[in-house]
C-alpha positions as CSV (number, residue, x, y, z in Angstrom):
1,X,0.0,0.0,0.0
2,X,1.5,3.3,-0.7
3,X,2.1,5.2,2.3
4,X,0.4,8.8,2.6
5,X,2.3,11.6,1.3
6,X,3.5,14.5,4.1
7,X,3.7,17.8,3.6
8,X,6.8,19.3,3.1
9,X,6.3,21.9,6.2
10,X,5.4,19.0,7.8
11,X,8.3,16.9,6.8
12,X,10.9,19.2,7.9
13,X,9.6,19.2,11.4
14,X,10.0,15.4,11.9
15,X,12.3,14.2,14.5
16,X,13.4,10.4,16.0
17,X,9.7,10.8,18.2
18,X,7.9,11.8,15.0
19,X,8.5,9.2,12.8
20,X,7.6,6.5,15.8
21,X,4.6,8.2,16.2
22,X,3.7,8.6,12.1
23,X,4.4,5.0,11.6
24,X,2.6,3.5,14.7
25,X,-0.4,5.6,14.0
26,X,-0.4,4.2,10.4
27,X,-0.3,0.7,12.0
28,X,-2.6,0.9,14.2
29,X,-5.3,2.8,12.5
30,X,-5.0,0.3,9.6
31,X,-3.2,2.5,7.2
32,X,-0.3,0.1,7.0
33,X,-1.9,-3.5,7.1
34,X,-1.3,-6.8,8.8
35,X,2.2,-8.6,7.2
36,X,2.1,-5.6,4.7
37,X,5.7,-4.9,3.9
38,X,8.1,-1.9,5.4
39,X,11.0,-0.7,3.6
40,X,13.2,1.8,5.4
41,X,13.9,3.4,2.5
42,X,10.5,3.5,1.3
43,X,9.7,5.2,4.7
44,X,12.6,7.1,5.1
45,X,11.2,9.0,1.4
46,X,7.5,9.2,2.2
47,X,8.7,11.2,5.5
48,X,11.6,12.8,3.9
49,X,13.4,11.8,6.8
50,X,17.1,9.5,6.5
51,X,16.8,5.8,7.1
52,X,18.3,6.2,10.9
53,X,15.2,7.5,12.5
54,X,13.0,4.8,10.6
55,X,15.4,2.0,11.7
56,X,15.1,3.1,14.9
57,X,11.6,3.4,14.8
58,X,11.3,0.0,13.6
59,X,13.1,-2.0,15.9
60,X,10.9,0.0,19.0
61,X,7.9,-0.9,16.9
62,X,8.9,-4.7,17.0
63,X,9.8,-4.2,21.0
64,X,6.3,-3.2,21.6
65,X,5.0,-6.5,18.9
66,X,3.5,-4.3,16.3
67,X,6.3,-5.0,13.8
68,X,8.9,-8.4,13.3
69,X,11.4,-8.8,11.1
70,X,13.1,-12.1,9.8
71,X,16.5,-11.3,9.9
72,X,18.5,-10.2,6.5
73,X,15.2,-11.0,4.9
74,X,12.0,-8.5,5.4
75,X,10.5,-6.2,8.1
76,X,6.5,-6.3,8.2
77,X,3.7,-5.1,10.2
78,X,2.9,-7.7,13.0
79,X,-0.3,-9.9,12.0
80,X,-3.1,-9.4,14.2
81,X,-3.0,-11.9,17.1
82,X,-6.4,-12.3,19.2
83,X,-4.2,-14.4,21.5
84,X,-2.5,-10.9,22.4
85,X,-6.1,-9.8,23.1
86,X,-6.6,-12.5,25.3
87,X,-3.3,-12.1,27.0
88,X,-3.5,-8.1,27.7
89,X,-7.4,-7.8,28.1
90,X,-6.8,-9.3,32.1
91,X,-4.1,-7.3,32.8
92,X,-5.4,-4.2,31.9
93,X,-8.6,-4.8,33.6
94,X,-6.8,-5.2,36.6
95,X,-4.8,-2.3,36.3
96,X,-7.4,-0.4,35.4
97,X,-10.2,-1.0,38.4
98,X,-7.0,0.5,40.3
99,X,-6.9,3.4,38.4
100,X,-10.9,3.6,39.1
101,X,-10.2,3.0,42.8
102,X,-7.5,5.7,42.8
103,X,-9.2,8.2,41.3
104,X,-13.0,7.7,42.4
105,X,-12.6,9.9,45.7
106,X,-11.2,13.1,43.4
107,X,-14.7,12.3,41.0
108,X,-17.2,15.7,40.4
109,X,-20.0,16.0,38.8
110,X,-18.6,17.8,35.7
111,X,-16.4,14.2,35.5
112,X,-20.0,12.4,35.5
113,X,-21.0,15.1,33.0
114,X,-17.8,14.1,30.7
115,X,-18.5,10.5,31.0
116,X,-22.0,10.7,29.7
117,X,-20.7,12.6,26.6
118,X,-18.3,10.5,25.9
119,X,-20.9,7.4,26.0
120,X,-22.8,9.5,24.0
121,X,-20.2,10.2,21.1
122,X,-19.5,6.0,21.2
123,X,-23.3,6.1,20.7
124,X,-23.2,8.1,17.7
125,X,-19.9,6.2,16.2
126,X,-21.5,3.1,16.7
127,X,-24.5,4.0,14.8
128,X,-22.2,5.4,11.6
129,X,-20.5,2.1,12.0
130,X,-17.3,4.5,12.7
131,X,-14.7,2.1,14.4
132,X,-12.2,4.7,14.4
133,X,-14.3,7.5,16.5
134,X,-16.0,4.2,18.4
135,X,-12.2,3.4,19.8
136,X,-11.8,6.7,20.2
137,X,-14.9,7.4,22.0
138,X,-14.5,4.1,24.3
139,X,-10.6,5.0,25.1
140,X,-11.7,8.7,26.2
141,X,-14.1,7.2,28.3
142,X,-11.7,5.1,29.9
143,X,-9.2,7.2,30.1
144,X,-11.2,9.9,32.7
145,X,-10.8,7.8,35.8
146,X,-6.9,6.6,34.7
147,X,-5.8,10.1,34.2
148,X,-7.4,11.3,37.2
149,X,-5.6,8.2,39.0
150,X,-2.6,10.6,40.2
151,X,-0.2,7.7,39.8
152,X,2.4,8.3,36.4
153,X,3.5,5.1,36.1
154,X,0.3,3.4,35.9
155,X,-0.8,5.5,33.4
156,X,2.1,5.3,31.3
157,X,2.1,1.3,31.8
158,X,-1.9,1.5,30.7
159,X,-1.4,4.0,27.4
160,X,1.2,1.2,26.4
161,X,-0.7,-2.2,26.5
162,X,-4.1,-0.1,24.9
163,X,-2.3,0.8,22.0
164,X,-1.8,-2.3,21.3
165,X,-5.2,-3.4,21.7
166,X,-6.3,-0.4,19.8
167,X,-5.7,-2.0,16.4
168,X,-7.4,-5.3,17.3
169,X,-10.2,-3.7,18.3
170,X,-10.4,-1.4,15.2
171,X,-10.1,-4.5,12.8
172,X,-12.5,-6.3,14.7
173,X,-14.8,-3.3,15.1
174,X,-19.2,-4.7,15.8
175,X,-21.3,-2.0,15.8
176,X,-24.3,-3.8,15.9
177,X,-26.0,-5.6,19.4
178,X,-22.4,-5.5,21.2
179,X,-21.7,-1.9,20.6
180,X,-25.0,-2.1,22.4
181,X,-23.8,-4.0,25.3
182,X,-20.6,-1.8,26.1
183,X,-23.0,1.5,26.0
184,X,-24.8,0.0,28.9
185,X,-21.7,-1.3,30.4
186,X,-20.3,2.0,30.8
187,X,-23.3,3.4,31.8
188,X,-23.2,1.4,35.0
189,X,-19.9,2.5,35.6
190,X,-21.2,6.2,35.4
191,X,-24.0,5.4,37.9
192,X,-22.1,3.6,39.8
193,X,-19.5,6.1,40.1
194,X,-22.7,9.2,40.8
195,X,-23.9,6.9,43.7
196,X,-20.7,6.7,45.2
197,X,-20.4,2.7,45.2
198,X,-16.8,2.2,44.4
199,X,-17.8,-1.6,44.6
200,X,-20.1,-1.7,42.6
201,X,-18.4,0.4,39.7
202,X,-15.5,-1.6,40.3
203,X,-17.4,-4.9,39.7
204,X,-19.2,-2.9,36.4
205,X,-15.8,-1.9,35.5
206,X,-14.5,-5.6,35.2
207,X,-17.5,-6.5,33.5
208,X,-16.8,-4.5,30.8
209,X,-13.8,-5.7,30.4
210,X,-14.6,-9.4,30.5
211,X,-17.8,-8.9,28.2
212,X,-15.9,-6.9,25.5
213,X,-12.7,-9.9,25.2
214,X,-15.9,-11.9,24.6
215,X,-17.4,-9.9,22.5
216,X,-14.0,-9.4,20.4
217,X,-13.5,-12.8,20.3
218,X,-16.7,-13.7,18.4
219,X,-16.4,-10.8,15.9
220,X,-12.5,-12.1,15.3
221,X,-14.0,-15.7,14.6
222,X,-16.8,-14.8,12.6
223,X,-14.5,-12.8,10.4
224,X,-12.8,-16.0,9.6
């Protein structure tokens, strides 16, 4: 697939961070596809950047399992793995009810307010059958309570295993009765959260979680 062309203001601007960030957002939103073949060079051209960043890039790219290489003989974009689902989806529902429990004391009513929204704009996504603004939406939603967790490393940890479920769960996207499912889901989080029942949103929280590795699972094996 041809990569996008960048503008040359644009090109000039890009530095070691820039190019990781061009070429992991290509991956992840589906630009660059499953085993589809990278080329340093290629790259290096379309960004108007030397091969050094790129080959840099590359190799964190495989660290993080979103690129692998067979030595002396190609670099490709990782195929998608549902077992990596299944491996990550228990961690970061763990990590995340933490993040909850952190943050829940610190929670106001314009937070409330926010998560309502944000349900609201998965809504609408769901309904265009937008998978792009649906993992959007659904990762801003998330992502109230773990920012608001005060704890740095946690977030950090949790922005780094999402991204990589990010692309699974684009190329897997159900908008149909599921999408459904995780619009009520979070909605007992919110309530959960307005009554003041960490527990409970806690327990919804992990629900969520557990119901939507389901859920991915049947729309990855259906797609087979």
């Amino acid at each position: 697939m041809p990569l996008p062309p960048i503008a040359p203001k644009q090109r000039r601007s890009l530095a070691r961070e820039d190019v990781y960030t061009q070429l992991s957002t290509w991956i992840i939103e589906g630009t660059l596809q499953p085993e589809e073949p990278l080329r340093d060079l290629d790259i290096a051209d379309s960004l108007g950047v030397s091969r050094t960043p790129v080959r840099e890039a590359l190799r964190r790219l495989e660290d993080e399992g979103l690129v692998e290489t067979a030595l002396n003989r190609w670099t490709r974009v990782a195929p998608l793995q549902l077992s990596q689902a299944a491996s990550l989806y228990p961690v970061v529902e763990v990590l995340e009810v933490l993040a909850l429990q952190l943050a829940a004391s610190s929670f106001t009513a314009a937070d409330l307010g926010q998560l309502h929204q944000l349900n609201l704009q998965l809504k609408t996504a769901l309904q265009h059958r937008d998978a792009g603004l649906a993992v959007d939406a659904d990762t801003a939603f998330h992502d109230l309570w773990i920012s608001k967790s005060g704890n740095q490393q946690l977030q950090q940890t949790l922005q780094a295993l999402k991204r990589k479920l990010r692309r699974i769960e684009r190329a897997y996207f159900d908008g149909t009765r599921a999408g459904q499912a995780s619009l009520d889901e979070h909605a007992a989080i919110a309530e959960a959260l307005g009554a003041g029942d960490l527990e409970r949103a806690s327990q919804a929280l992990k629900a969520n979680w557990q119901n939507s590795l389901e859920r991915l699972s049947k729309a990855a094996n259906s797609a087979q």
